[in-house]
C-alpha positions, 0 to 999 in steps of 0.5 A: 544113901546106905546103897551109896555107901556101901558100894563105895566101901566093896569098891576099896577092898581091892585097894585094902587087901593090896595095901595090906599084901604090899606093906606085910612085904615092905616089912620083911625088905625092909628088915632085911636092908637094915640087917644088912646095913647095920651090919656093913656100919658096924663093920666099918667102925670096927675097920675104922681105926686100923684102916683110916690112920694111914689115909690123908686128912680129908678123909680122916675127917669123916668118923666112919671109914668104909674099907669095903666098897668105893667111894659111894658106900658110905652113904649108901649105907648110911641111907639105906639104913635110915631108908629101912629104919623109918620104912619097918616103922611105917610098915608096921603102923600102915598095917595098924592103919589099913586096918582100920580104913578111914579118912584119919588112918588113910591119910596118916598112912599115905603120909608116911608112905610117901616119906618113906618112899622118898627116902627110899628112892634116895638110899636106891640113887646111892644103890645106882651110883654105887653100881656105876663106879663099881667094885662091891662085894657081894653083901652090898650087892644084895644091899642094893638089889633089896633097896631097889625092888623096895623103892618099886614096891613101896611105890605101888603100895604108896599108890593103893594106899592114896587110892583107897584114901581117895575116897574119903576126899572132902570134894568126893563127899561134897559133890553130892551137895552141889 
């Protein structure tokens, strides 16, 4: 029974040390789209007031007016900086939790893995729009190519840390008792 156990956990190393290696790099994109959307939502509510005034009323309705960009940016950055906000968070207690490696952390880590993949992939269909219509500057841009490769890694490293969670699955402890 030790045997058993024991291949099992050299087995999961791979698993682990990508899980680790994929977070510590979600860390560091992920403080980048923040940077880069907070400083585009601080830079349309300092623009707001001079730029919208002249604008019809629809428009005018919505607190924040981006004046760079089209028509897609603003929810774009706006998702993207709620992408990034949640996912610094879930790279930084998936750490925690990789660390550890069992069935409690695993799973809370692959939880939050997936909400945050999932934001992510909304903030980077707002990226694909916004490239479609067109006409942005160069920060968005940049805001756009980091929130695409961000949803493709924190794709794979959802996959490692669910396939180290595998493991710790009560049919995979149960099948020896059947």
């Amino acid at each position: 029974m030790k045997n058993s156990k024991k291949i099992k956990t050299m087995g999961s190393g791979g698993s682990k040390s990508t899980a680790l290696m994929l977070l510590f790099l979600n860390l560091g994109l992920y403080i980048i789209v923040t940077i880069i959307a907070g400083w585009a939502v601080n830079h349309a509510i300092e623009r707001t007031h001079e730029t919208a005034s002249v604008l019809s009323i629809p428009a005018r309705i919505f607190p924040i007016y981006f004046p760079m960009g089209n028509m897609a940016t603003g929810l774009f950055v706006i998702f993207s900086l709620i992408a990034g906000v949640v996912g610094v968070a879930t790279s930084v207690t998936g750490v925690t939790n990789v660390l550890q490696w069992d069935a409690p952390n695993l799973g809370a880590a692959a939880a939050s893995s997936l909400l945050t993949w999932t934001l992510t992939m909304l903030a980077m269909g707002f990226a694909c729009k916004e490239i479609y219509i067109g006409w942005t500057d160069a920060n968005l841009r940049t805001l756009e190519v980091i929130t695409i490769v961000a949803s493709a890694t924190q794709l794979i490293c959802t996959g490692a840390i669910h396939a180290g969670a595998e493991e710790f699955t009560p049919t995979t402890l149960a099948a020896g008792t059947v």
